[in-house]
FIRODO-790330 format. One line per field, with one value per residue (C-alpha): y negated, z negated, x; residue number from 1; residue in one letter. Coordinates in pm, whole numbers, plus 50000, padded with zeros to 5 digits. Layout:
<atoms>
yy: (Y | ...) $
zz: (Z | ...) $
xx: (X | ...) $
vexdo: (NUM | ...) $
zakol: (A | ...) $
</atoms>
This chain:
<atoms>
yy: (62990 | 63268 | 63416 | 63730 | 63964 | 64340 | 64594 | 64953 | 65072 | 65490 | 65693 | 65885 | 65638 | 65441 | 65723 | 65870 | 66182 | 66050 | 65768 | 65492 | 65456 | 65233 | 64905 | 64923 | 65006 | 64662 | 64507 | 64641 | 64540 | 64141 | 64187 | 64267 | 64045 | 63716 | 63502 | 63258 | 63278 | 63512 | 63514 | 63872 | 63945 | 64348 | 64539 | 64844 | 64961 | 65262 | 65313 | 65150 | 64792 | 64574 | 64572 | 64595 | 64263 | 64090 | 64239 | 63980 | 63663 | 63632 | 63684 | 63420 | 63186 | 63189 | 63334 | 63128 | 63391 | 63267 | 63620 | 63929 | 64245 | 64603 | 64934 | 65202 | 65259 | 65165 | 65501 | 65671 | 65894 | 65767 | 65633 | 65403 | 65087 | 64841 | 64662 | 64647 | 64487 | 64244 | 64132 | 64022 | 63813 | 63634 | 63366 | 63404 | 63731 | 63767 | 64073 | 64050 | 64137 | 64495 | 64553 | 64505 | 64732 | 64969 | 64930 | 65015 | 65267 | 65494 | 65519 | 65768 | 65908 | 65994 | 65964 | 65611 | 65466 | 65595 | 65253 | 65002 | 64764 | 64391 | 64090 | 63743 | 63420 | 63298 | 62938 | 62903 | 63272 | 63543 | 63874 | 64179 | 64550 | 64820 | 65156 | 65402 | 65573 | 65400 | 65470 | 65352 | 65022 | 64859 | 64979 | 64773 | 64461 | 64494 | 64441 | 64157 | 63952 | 63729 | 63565 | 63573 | 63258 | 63054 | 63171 | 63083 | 62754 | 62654 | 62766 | 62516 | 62783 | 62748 | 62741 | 63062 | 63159 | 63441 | 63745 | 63882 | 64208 | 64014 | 64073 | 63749 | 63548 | 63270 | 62881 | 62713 | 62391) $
zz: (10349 | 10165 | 10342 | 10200 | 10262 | 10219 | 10202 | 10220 | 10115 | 10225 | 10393 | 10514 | 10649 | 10783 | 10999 | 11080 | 10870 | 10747 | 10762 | 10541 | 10262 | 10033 | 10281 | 10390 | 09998 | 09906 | 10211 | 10077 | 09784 | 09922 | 10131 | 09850 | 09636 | 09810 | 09966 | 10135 | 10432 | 10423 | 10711 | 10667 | 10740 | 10689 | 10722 | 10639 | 10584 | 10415 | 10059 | 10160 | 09872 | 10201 | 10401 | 10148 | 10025 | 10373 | 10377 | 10081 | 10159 | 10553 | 10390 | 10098 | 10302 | 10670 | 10661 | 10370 | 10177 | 09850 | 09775 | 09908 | 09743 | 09763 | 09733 | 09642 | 09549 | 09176 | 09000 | 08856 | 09171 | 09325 | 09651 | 09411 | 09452 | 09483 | 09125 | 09237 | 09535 | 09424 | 09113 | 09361 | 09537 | 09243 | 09122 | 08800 | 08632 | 08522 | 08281 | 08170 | 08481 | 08493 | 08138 | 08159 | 08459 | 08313 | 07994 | 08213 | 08441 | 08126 | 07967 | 08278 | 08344 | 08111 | 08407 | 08443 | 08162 | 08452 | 08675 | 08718 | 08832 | 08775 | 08945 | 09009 | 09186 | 09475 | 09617 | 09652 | 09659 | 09382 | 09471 | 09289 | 09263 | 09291 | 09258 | 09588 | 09507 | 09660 | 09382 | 09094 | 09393 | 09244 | 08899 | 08877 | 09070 | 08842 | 08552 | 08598 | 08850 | 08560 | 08630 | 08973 | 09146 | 08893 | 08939 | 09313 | 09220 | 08998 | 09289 | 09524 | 09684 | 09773 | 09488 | 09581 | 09648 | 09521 | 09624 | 09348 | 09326 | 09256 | 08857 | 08629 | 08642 | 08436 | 08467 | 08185 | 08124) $
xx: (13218 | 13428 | 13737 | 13799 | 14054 | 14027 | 14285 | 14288 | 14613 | 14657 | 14917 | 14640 | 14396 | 14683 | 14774 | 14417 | 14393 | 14054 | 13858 | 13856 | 13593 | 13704 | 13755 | 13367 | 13245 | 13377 | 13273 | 12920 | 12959 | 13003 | 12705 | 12525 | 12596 | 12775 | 12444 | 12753 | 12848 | 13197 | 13474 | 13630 | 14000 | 14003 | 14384 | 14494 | 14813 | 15053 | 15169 | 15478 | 15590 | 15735 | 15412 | 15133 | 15387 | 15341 | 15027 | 14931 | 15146 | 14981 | 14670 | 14703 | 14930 | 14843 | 14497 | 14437 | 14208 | 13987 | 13999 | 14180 | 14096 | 14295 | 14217 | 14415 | 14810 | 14713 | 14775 | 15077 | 15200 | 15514 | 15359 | 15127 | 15309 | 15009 | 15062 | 15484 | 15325 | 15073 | 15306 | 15599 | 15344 | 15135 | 15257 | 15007 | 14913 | 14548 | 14600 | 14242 | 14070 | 14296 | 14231 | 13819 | 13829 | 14012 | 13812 | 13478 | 13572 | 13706 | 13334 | 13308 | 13629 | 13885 | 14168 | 14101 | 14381 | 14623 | 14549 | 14762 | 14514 | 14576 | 14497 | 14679 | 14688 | 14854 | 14851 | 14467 | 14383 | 14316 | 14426 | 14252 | 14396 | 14087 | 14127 | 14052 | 13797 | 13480 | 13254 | 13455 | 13511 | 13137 | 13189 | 13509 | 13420 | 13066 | 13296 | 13499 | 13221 | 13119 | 13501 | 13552 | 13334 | 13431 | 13808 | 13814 | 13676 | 13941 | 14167 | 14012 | 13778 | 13417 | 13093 | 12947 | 12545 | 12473 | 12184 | 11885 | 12114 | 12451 | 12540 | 12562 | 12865 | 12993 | 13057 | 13168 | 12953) $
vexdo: (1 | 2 | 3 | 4 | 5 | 6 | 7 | 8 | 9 | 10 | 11 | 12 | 13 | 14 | 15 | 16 | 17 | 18 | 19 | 20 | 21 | 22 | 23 | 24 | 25 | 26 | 27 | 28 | 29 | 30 | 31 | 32 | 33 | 34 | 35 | 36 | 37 | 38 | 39 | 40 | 41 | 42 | 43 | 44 | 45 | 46 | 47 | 48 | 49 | 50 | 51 | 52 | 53 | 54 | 55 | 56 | 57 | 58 | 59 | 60 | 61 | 62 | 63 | 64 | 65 | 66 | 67 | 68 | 69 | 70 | 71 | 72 | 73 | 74 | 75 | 76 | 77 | 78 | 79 | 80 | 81 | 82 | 83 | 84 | 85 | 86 | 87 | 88 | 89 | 90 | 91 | 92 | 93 | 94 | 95 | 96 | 97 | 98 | 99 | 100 | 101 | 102 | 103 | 104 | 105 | 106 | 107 | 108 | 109 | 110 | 111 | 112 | 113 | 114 | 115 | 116 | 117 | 118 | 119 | 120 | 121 | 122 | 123 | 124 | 125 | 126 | 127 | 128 | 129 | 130 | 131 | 132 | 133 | 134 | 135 | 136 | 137 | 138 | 139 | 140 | 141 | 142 | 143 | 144 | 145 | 146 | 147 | 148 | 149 | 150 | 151 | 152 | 153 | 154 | 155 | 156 | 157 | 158 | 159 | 160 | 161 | 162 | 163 | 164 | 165 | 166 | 167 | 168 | 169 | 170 | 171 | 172 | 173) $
zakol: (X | X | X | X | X | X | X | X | X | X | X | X | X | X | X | X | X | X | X | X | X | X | X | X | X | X | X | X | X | X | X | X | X | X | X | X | X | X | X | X | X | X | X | X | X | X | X | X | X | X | X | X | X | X | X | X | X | X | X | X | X | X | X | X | X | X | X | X | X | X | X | X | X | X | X | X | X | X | X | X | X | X | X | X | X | X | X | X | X | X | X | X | X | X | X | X | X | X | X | X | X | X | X | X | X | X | X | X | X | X | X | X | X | X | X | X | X | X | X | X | X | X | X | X | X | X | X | X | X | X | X | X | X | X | X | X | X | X | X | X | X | X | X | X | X | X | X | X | X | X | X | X | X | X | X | X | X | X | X | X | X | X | X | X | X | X | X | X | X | X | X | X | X) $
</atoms>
């Protein structure tokens, strides 16, 4: 089984101005793709660096996630603390799976080289930084999938089963 955690990080959702669209796009996403068995842990919480922090250590230490991906906070406005966040929890950066994402998502939008998406590792779970719009949420993930099962497995996390629909991934021989 996968435990993943999801994060929607928004003043406004937080609060109830609208309704949250990026948390159930990647939740789509997994149910899409992920044939395993996943145990969902789903939060969501304000632009503020102390929570989205404790946010990410309860789910990585207590909850024990294999995965916990965010949403939104990632850009350049000075609520966008996600990457302060997620770096003051990681113990290891992966700079290559914010640099592919960012690589992909500006082939359709010029805007997208102001992310600050990155992703890292702590204790057995690797936490990755999407941005909040829900349809650049597959278009990301799509690009760095071919790392991401075989990450969690080097982190002690399941082998996961994948659907028809799921893109290729990668295990080294």
């Amino acid at each position: 089984m996968l435990s993943l955690g999801i994060v929607t990080i928004s003043d406004r959702a937080s609060t109830g101005v609208y309704d949250d669209r990026s948390g159930p796009a990647i939740r789509d996403v997994f149910a899409r793709w992920v044939a395993t068995p996943v145990h969902e842990v789903y939060k969501l919480v304000p632009d503020d660096q102390a929570v989205i922090e404790a946010t990410l250590r309860e789910l990585a230490d207590e909850t024990r996630c294999h995965l916990v991906v965010t949403t939104g906070g990632t850009g350049p406005a000075p609520r966008d603390v996600t990457p302060e966040a997620t770096l003051a929890v990681c113990e290891r950066v992966l700079p290559g799976f914010g640099e592919q994402m960012r690589a992909e998502s500006l082939k359709s939008v010029p805007t997208a080289i102001l992310s600050r998406q990155l992703a890292g590792t702590r204790g057995g779970s690797l936490i990755i930084n999407l941005p909040g719009k829900p349809a650049a949420i597959e278009e990301c993930l799509r690009a760095v999938w071919g790392a991401i099962p075989y990450c969690i497995e080097l982190l002690g996390g399941p082998r996961l089963a994948f659907t028809a629909e799921a893109p290729r991934h990668h295990r080294p021989s």
